[in-house]
N, C-alpha and C positions, 0 to 999 in steps of 0.2 A: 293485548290489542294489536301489537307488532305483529304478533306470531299471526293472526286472523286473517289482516289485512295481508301478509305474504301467502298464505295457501289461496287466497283468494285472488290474490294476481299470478300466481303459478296455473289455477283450473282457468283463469279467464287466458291466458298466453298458451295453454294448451289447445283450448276451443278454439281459439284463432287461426292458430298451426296449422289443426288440421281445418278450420274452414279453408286455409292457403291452399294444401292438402289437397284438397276433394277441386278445388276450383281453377286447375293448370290450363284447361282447354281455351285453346287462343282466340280472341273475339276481335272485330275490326270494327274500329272508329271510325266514322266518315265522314269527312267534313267536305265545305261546298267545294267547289270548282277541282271536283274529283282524286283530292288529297285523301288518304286511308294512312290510319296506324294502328299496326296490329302488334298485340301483347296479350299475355296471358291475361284472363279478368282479372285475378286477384288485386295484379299490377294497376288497372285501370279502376276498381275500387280503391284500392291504397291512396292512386290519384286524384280522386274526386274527394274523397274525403281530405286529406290534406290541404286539395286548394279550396275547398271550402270553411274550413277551420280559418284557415288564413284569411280569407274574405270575411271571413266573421270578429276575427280581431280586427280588421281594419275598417269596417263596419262602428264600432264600439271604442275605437281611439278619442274620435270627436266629443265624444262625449266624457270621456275619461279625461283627457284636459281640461274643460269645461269644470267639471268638477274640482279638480285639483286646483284651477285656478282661485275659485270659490274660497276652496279649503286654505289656500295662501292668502285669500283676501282676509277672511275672519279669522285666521293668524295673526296678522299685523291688525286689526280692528281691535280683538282684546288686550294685547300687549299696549300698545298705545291709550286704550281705556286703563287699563292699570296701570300702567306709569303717571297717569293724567291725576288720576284717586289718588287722594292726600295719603297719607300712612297714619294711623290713630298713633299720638305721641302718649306718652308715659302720665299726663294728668291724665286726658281724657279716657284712656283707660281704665283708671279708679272707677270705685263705684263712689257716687255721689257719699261726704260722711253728715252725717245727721243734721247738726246744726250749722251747715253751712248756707241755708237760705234766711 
């Protein structure tokens, strides 16, 4: 499975390359009040993807705390319920012996 998953990111790292490769021709960004920047595409796909990765984890924090807080709450909710619950002692473990009623 090791082996699989490495030629399969060696052919996806190759595909990339050359999409890099094939996509050098320099394109300009415009933004308002007549700012321009100019970089090869690749460079400004690299860039949108990255900061959109990043906007998507921070996106998905709030909620991710949220959660975790949860998960600490019903943490300390079973711990405290089983501390709380007796321990079965050593009679009440027996089984009941015959003529005992």
């Amino acid at each position: 499975m090791k082996f699989l998953s490495r030629i399969i990111g060696i052919v996806l790292f190759i595909l990339f390359f050359g999409f890099a490769l094939k996509n050098t021709q320099e394109v300009a960004l415009r933004f308002f009040l007549g700012y321009e920047i100019h970089a090869p595409l690749v460079l400004m796909l690299l860039g949108f993807f990255a900061s959109g990765a990043i906007l998507g984890v921070l996106a998905m924090t709030p909620t991710v705390v949220r959660y975790r807080r949860s998960s600490e709450r019903q943490k300390i909710a079973m711990s405290t319920a089983q501390a709380g619950s007796r321990p079965l002692d050593a009679d009440s473990a027996q089984p009941p012996q015959p003529g005992a009623y």
